[in-house]
C-alpha positions as CSV (number, residue, x, y, z in Angstrom):
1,X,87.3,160.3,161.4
2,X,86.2,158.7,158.1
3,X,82.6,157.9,157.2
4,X,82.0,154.8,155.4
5,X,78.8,154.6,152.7
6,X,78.4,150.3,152.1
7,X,75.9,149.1,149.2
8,X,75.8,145.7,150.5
9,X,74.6,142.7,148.3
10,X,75.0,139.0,148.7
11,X,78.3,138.3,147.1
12,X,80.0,141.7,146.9
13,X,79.6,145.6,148.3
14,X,80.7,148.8,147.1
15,X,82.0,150.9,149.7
16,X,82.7,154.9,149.8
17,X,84.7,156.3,152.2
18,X,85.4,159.9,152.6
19,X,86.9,162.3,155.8
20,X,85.3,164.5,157.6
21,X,85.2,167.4,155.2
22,X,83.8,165.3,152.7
23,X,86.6,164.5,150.6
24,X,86.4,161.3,148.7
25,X,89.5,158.9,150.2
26,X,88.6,155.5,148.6
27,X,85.8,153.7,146.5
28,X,85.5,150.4,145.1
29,X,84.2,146.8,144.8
30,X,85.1,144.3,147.2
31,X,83.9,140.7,147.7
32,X,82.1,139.9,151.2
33,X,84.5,138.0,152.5
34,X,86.4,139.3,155.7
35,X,89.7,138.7,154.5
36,X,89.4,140.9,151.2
37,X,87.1,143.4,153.0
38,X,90.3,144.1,155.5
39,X,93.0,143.6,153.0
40,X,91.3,146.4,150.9
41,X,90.3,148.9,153.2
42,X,92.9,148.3,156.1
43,X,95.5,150.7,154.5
44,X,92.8,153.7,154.1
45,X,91.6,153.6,157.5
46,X,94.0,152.1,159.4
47,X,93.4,149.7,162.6
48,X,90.9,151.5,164.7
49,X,87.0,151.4,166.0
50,X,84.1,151.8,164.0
51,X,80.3,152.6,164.4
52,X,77.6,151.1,162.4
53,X,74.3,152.8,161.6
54,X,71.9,150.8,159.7
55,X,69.4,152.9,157.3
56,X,67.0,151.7,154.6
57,X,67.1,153.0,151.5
58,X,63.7,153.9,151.5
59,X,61.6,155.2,154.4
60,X,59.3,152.7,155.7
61,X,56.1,153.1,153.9
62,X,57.2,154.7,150.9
């Protein structure tokens, strides 16, 4: 299992991923376009399912 950390904007994200242990696999820029996003991080993770969990940055009221 990988885990995925996005820092999403409007025209581009940077994305982490690392295994389960914690061990950096991939980082980089990529623009938000499907086509890049897959063509980039296809061949680190593979074909396969995913879960999204959406957190602020902040906590609500901070």
């Amino acid at each position: 299992m990988y885990y995925i950390g996005v820092d999403y904007h409007k025209k581009y994200s940077y994305m982490v991923v690392k295994d389960q242990e914690g061990n950096l696999k991939d980082k980089g820029t990529v623009n938000n376009l499907q086509e890049e996003v897959e063509v980039r991080w296809t061949p680190c993770l593979g074909q396969g399912r995913g879960l999204i969990k959406r957190e602020p940055c902040h906590p609500q009221g901070v």
